[in-house]
N, C-alpha and C positions, 0 to 999 in steps of 0.2 A: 398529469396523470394522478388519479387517485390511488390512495394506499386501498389492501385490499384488510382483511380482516389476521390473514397471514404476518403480511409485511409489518402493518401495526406490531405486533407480539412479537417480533425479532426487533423492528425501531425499538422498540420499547425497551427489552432486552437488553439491545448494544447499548442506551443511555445509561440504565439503569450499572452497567460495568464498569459506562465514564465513571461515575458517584462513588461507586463501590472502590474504584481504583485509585480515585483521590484520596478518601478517606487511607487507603496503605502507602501512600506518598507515592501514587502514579500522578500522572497527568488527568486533563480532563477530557481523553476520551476514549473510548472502547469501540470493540467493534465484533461481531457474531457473523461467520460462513455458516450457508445452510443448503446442502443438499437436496433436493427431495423432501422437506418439509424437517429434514435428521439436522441438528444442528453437529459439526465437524467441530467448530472452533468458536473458542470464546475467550476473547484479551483484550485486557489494558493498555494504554499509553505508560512504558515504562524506562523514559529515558533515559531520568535523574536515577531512579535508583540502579541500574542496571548498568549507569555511567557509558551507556549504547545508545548515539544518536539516532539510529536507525532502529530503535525498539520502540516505534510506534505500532500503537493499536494492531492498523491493519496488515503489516506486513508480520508482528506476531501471530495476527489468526492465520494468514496467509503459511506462514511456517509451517504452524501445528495442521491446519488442515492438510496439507500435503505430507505432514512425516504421517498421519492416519490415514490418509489414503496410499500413501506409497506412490506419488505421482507428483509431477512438476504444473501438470496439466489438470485445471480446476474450472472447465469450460462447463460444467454442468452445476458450475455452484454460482449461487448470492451471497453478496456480500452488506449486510448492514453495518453502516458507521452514524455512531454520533452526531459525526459531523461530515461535512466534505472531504474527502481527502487530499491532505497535501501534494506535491507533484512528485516527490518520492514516493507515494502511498499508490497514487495511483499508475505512476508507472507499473509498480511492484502488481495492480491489478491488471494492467494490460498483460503484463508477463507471464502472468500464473494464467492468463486465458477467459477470466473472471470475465461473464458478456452483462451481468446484470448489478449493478449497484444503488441501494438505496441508503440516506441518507439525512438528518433532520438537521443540523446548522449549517450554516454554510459559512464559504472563506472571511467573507465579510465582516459575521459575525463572531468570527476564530478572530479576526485582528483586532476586533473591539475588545477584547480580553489576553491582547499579547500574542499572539500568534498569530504575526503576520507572514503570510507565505508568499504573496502576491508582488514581493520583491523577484523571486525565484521565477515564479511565471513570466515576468517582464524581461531576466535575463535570459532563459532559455526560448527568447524571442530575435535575442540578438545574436549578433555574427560573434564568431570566438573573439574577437581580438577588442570586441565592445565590451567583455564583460568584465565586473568585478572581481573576478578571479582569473590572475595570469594563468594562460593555459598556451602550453609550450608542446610543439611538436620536434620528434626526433626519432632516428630509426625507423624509416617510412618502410624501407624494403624488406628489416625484419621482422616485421611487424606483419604486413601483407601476405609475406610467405607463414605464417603460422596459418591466417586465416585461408589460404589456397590449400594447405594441408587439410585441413579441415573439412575442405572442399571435396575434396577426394579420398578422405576416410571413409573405408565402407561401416556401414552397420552403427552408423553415428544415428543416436538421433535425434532430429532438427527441434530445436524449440524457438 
């Protein structure tokens, strides 16, 4: 699929924040949600300084667009990143509902520069007891019954 003349200028955008974000001692990439043509949110990769694993790009714009919209539910937004997003990043877009994401480097090209993710994608391919992180199960029953409460809260609502 080709970019359209839109997508260009938000690509553009989100890279131009990667750059922007380095130079303040982010990471190398950025990422821009866009509404409606309205850009919500525009953020850095900021793990190092922020000392928060989980302060990449996309899950920062993911933040900010939703504390500005006041919703968890961002099914009518795009999201442009620098790069591919990692499988944190894009879980974090399945979650928020995000149905369109564009994009200009890929993992590939993230791991020629250090940032390989593609370890991550090969474990969450394997069975728990495969993976490189011991993951230990306990408390099945109390556990369950939270999520059966939950089941039966009224006025909850599903995400």
């Amino acid at each position: 699929m080709r970019l359209n003349s839109e997508d260009k200028e938000f690509l553009e955008l989100a890279i131009k924040t990667a750059g922007e974000n380095m130079e303040d001692g982010g990471g190398p990439f950025g990422a821009i949600i866009v509404r409606g043509g309205i850009i919500l949110a525009r953020a850095g990769n900021r793990v190092v300084p922020g000392h928060d694993p989980t302060a990449h790009a996309e899950v920062m714009a993911i933040r900010m667009a939703a504390d500005k919209l006041g919703t968890h539910d961002l099914k009518d937004c795009t999201i442009y990143a620098s790069c591919e997003p990692c499988p944190m990043c894009l879980g974090a877009i399945y979650w928020a509902g995000i149905r369109r994401l564009v994009y200009a480097s890929d993992r590939f090209s993230a791991a020629s520069a250090g940032f390989s993710d593609n370890h991550i994608y090969e474990e969450l391919a394997l069975d728990n007891g495969r993976r490189s992180i011991e993951m230990v199960r306990g408390l099945k029953e109390e556990g369950d019954t939270i999520l059966k409460r939950w089941v039966e809260l009224p006025d909850k609502i599903q995400y």
